[in-house]
N, C-alpha and C positions, 0 to 999 in steps of 0.2 A: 513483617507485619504481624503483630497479637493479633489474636481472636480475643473480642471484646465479650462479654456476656450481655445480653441487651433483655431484657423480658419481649423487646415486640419480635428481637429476629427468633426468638423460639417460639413465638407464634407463630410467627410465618413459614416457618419450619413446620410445625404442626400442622398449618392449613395444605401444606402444599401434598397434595396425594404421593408424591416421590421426587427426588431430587431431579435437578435438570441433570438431563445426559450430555455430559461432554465426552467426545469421542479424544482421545489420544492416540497420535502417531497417525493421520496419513500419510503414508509414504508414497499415491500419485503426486500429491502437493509438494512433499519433500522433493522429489524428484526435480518435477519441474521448477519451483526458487532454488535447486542447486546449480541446474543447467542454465538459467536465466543468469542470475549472480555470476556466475563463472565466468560467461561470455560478456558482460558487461565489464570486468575485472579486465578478460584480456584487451577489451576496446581500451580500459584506459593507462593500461601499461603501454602500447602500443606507440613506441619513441618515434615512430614513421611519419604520425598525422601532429598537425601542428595542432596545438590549441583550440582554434575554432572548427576545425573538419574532426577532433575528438569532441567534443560536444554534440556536434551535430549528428555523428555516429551513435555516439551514447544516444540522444533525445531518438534517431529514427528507431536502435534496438528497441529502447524503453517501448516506443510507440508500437511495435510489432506483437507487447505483451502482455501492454496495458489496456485496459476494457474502458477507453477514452472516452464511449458515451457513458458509462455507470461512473466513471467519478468525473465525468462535468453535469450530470445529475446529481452526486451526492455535492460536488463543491457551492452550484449554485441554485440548488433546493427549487422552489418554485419557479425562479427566476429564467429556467431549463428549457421550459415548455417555449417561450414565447422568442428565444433562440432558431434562425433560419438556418437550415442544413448550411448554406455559406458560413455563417458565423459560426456555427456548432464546428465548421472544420475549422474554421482560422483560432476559434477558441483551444482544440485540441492539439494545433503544433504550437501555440504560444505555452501550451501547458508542458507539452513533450521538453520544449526547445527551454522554459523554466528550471524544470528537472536536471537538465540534460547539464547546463550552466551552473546549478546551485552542487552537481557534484564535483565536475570538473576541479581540478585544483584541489579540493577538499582529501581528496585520499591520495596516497601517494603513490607513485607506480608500485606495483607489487602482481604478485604471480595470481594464479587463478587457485592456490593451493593456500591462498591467507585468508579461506572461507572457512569455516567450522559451523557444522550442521546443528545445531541446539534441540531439536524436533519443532513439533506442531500440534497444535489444541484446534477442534472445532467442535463450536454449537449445534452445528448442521451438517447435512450430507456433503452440500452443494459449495461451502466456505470453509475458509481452512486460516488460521494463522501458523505461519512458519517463522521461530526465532531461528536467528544465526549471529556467529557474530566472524567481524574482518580484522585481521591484524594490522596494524597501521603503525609506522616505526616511528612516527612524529608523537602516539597515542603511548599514556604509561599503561593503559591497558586495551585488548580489543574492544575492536566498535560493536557493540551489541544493537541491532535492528530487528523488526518485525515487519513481516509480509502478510496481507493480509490479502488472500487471493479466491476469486469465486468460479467455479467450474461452471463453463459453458459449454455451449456444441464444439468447439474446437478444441477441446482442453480447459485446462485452469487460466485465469488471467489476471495480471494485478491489478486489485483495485483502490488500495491504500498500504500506506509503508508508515512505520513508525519508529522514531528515535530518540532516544533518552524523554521516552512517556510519553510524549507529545506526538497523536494520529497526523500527518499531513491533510486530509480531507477537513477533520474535524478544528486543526487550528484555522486552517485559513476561510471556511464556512464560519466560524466565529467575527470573524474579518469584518466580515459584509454585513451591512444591516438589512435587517431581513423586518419589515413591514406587517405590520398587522393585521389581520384578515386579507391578506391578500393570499390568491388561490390562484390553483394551474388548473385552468378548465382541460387540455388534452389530460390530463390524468385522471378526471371525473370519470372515464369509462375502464378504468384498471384498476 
């Protein structure tokens, strides 16, 4: 990508008192998407489990890493709130068990060492994006992904994954039509 010359973005430049601070390189984040990735790698080399008991291993890992209420908040925006703890869980393994299905098949067996670490960019303390990318022998080149994971009380947790440009949260919250003036009254006090 050029850098275009624009007269407003050198305003805007001029307005802003100093650039934003992006941090590079957490390496708790690195850490924890190498160890996650790797272990989800050996689930699905794993010639032991058939088809649907590797899915369903992959979707319960995923689920153990994933911060399942923050992206069925970001996936279904307002819509969140008015979700019964019942539903909020059956919405989260049909999410897990999604996942879990859409990689299945998609990569091909391979070791836990077809990961390559790319690093990680954050805007914040608390959020981190991690590139990596998987070698894949059906692929002319590796698979390039991004993690995009936010530090909780228990550690880092994934909240969105991206591939070839395209956020998972952000395409499928496009998906849905989302209503006009409509508003989540439990978040009126946050």
């Amino acid at each position: 990508m050029t850098y275009r010359f624009s007269p407003w973005r050198v305003l805007m430049e001029c307005a802003l008192p100093a650039p934003w601070p992006v941090l590079v390189g957490q390496q708790d984040a690195e850490v924890f998407v190498s160890e996650v990735v790797r272990d989800l790698l050996r689930i699905m080399a794993d010639a032991t489990l058939s088809p649907p008991r590797r899915a369903a291993a992959f979707a319960s890992a995923l689920g153990r890493v994933a911060d399942v209420g923050r992206v069925t908040d970001l996936l279904l925006g307002d819509r969140a709130c008015r979700l019964t703890p019942a539903r909020r869980q059956r919405f989260a393994a049909a999410l897990a068990s999604y996942v879990g299905r859409a990689y299945d098949g998609r990569l091909r067996s391979g070791s836990a060492e077809d990961f390559t670490l790319l690093g990680s960019t954050a805007a914040k303390l608390d959020e981190a994006v991690v590139r990596f990318t998987i070698r894949d022998a059906r692929a002319f080149a590796p698979i390039q992904m991004s993690w995009r994971v936010l530090r909780s009380v228990g550690g880092w947790r994934l909240i969105d994954l991206e591939y070839r440009g395209i956020w998972l949260v952000d395409a499928h919250r496009s998906r849905g039509r989302q209503r006009k003036g409509e508003t989540c009254r439990c978040r009126a006090g946050s």
